[in-house]
N, C-alpha and C positions, 0 to 999 in steps of 0.2 A: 446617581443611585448605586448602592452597594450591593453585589451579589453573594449569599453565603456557597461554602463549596458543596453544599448539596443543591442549591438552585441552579450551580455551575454545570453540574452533572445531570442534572434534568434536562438541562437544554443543551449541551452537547450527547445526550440519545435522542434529544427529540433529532436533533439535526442528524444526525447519522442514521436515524429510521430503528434505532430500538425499544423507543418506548413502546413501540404497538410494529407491528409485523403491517407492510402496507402493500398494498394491489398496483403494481407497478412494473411494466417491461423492465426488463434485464438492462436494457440499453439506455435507459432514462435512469435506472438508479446508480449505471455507472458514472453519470454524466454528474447528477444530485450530487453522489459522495469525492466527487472532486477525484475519479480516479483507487482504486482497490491496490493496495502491498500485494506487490508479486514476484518475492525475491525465489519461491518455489513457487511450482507449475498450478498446484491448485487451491490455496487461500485464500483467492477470489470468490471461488464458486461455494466454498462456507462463508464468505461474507455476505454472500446475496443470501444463502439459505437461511440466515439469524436474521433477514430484513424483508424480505418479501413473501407475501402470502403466493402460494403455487409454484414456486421457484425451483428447475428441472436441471442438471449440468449442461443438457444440450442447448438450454435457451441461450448460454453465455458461450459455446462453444462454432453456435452456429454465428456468432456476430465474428468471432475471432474467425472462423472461416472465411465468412466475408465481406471480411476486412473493415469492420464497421467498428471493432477497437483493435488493440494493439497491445503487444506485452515491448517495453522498452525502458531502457535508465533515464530516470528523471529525477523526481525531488529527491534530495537525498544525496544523491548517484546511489540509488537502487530503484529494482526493475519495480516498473508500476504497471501496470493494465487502466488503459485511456481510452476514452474515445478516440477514431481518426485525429478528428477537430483538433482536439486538446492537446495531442501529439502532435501535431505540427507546430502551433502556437505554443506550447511552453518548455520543446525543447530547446530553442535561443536561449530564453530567458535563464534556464538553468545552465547553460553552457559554461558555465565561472567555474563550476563547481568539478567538471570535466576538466578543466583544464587547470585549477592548481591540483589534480590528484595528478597527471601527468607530471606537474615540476615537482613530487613529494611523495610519491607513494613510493614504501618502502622499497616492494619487489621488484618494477621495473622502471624505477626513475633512473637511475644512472643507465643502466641499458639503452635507453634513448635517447639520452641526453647526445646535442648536437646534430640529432638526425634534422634535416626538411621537412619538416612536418608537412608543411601545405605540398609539398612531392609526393609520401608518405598517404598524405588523405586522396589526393587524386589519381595515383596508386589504385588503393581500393578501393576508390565510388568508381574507375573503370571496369576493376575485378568484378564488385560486383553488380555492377549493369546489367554484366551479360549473362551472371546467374546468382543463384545466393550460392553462399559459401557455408562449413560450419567454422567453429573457431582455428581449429587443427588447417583446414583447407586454407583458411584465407590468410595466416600467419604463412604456412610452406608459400604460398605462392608469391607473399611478401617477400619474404626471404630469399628468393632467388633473384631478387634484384637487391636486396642489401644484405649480402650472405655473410657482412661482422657483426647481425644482428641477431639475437635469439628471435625466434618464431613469434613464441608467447611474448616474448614484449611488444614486438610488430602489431598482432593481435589487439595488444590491450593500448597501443597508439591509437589503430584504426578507430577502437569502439569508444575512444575517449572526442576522438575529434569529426566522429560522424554519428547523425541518429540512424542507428542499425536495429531496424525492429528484429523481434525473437519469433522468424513467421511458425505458423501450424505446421507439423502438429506438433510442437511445442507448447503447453500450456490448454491443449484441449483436453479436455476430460476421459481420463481411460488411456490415455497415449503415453510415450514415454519418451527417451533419446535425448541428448548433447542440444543446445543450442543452433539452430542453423539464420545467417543472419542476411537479410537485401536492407539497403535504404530504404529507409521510412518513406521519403519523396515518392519513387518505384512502385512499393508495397504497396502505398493510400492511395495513388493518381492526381498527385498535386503537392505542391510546394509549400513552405509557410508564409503566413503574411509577413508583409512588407515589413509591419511595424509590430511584430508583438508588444501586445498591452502588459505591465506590472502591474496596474490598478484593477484590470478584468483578474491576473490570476489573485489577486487580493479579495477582490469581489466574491473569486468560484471560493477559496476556503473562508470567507467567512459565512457565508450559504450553507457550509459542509461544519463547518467545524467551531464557527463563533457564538457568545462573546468571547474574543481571544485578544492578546496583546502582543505586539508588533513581537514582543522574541518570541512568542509561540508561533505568530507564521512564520518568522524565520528558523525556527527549530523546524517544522515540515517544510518547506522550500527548500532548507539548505543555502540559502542565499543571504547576505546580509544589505542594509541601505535601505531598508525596506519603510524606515518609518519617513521617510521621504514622499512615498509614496503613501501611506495613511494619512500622512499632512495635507494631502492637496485633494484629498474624498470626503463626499459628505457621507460621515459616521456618527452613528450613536455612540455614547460610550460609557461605563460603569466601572466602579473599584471590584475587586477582588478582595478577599477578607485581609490579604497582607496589604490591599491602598492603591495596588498597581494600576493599572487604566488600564482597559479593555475596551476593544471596540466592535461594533456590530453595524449589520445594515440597517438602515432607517426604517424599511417595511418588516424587518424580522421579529418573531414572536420569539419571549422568554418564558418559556409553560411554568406554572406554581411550584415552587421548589416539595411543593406536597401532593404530587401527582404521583400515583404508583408506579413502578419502575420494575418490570415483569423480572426474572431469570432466564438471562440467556447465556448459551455457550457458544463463546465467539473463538472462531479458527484461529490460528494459527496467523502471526504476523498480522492480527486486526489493526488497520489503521488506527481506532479510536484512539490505542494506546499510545501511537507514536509521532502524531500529530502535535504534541505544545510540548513547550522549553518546562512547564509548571504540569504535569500530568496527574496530580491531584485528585481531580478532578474526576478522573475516574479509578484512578489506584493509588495507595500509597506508594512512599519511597520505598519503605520493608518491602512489600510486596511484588512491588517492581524488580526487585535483585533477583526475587525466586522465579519469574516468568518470564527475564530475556535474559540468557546466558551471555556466557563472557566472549564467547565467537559469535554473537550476533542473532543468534534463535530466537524466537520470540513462539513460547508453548501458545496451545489454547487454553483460553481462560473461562473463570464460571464467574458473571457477570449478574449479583445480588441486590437489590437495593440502591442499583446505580453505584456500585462499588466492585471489581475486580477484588473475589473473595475466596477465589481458587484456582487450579487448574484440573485439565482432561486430557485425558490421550487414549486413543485405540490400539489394541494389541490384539493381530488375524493371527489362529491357531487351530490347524482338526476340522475349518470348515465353520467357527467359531468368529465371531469378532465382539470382542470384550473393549466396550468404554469404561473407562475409571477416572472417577473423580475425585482430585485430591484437595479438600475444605485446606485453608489456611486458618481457618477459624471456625466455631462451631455455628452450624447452619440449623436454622428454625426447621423445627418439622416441615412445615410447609415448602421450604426452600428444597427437601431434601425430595420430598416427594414431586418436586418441580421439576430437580436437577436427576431422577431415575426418567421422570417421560418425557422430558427435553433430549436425554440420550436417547431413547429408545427410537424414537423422531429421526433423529439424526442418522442414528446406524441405520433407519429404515431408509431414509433418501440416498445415503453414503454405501452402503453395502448390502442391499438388499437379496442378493445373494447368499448371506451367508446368515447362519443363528446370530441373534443379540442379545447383548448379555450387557448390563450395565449397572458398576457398584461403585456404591459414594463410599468411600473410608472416612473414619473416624479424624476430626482434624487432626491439622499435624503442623 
């Protein structure tokens, strides 16, 4: 069966929980979307807000309290916000990715090159056993046992070759401060399984993110070999308008590529965007250039028609907080007056505190 790329985009919102806003704990929609982009502290908590009906910052801050998810580098090798569970079981599996940025990253490869790593990691799971460290702390205290070493590369050794959660309050809502980090093991109350599964995390993003094709889960994994691992699953599968194969789970629904597809404004580093090698689907190539910068930013977007068709940002001034929205294209009346009380919403959850003020500009 061939899928057009608007049918594509119907059913990667339905799976992401955009088509319609759904009544769902904080904790169960973490688990649904396969884990929330959390390379800054609060992008999660506007992912939940564009997805669930009644959705509060404390609901997702009181889990990160305790301990029932977790801010850590995973797919990618960027920070994600997981379940326990999911952090424990998928950070083996992305450990590859850890370790060829140690033999190649620009800034501190040669730095460490030749050290004992596995000296170096048992090092710091002693260090921090006995307490968390933040980055500064646990590089110095690195460093005085291999003092030909720069601090920051020490640092950026430890956190490539151990899962170091980013504990609270880091990442709670209203909080501020440097990274401070304990072992995930430590942090959660338990270790990983034995065997982490490839096929389960195969399974969790196509639940989140499918019909998709083995490079798109390997574009969100960060991992490659993977179609090894689709070869030996029972999957549905579909063309793509360019022929490509794509796969899905056997129980999963594909909603009618002409279901309505509300306006939303999704934060800042939304997943949706950065999940497949073919991103299409939900934004063009043009479009794409203008909403993730060339150091890695990824703006908030205004999400039309099942199409990434602008961007938003807030500017706090006077006691003031101004949302503006900048169309890439010109937006239907309807969209416009969608996209003034989608802000107003937002600023009201977001900063309620202060006046809102929210203006759509003329495309651009």
């Amino acid at each position: 069966m061939n899928l057009s790329r608007r049918a594509l985009s119907r059913a990667t919102l339905d799976r992401q929980l955009l088509l319609r806003r759904v009544k769902l704990p904080a904790f169960d929609a973490v688990e649904h979307l396969a884990g929330l982009q959390a390379q800054a502290p609060f992008p999660p908590y506007y992912a939940l807000q564009a997805r669930l009906h009644g959705f509060q910052p404390e609901d997702l801050s009181k889990l990160l309290l305790d301990r029932q998810v977790v801010r850590l580098v995973l797919m990618r090798g960027t920070v994600h916000l997981v379940s326990a569970a999911d952090a424990l079981a998928w950070r083996p599996l992305v450990q590859v990715i850890m370790d060829r940025d140690l033999d190649t990253n620009i800034q501190f490869a040669a730095e460490i090159a030749g050290l004992d790593r596995g000296a170096v990691g048992e090092a710091a799971r002693e260090l921090l056993a006995a307490r968390p460290h933040s980055g500064a702390e646990l590089g110095a205290a690195l460093a005085a046992r291999w003092p030909d070493r720069p601090a920051g590369a020490l640092t950026h050794l430890a956190r490539g070759l151990l899962p170091l959660v980013q504990i609270p309050p880091r990442g709670v809502w209203g909080s501020s401060g440097q990274p401070t980090y304990q072992h995930a093991h430590d942090w959660i109350g338990r270790s990983a399984p034995v065997a982490p599964s490839p096929a389960e995390l195969v399974r969790r993003y196509l639940k989140a993110f499918g019909p998709a094709s083995v490079a798109d889960a390997q574009a969100w994994a960060g991992i490659t070999r993977l179609g090894e691992v689709f070869a030996e699953m029972d999957l549905r599968t579909y063309r793509d308008p360019d022929g490509r194969v794509l796969y899905d789970l056997p129980e999963a629904v594909v909603p009618d590529e002409d279901v309505p597809a509300p306006l939303r404004l999704l934060g800042p580093f939304d997943q949706t965007l950065l999940a497949y090698a073919d991103r299409r689907r939900v934004i063009s190539d043009e479009y794409r250039k203008r909403v993730i910068t060339q150091n890695g930013l990824v703006k908030g977007t205004v999400l039309a028609g099942g199409q990434v068709r602008g961007s938003w940002e807030t500017a706090k001034a006077g006691g003031k907080t101004t949302l503006t929205v900048t169309p890439f294209e010109r937006l239907t009346k309807r969209d416009v007056s969608a996209a003034e009380s989608a802000g107003r919403k937002l600023l009201a959850w977001a900063s309620p505190d202060t006046e809102p003020e929210v203006r759509v500009l003329p495309a651009s």
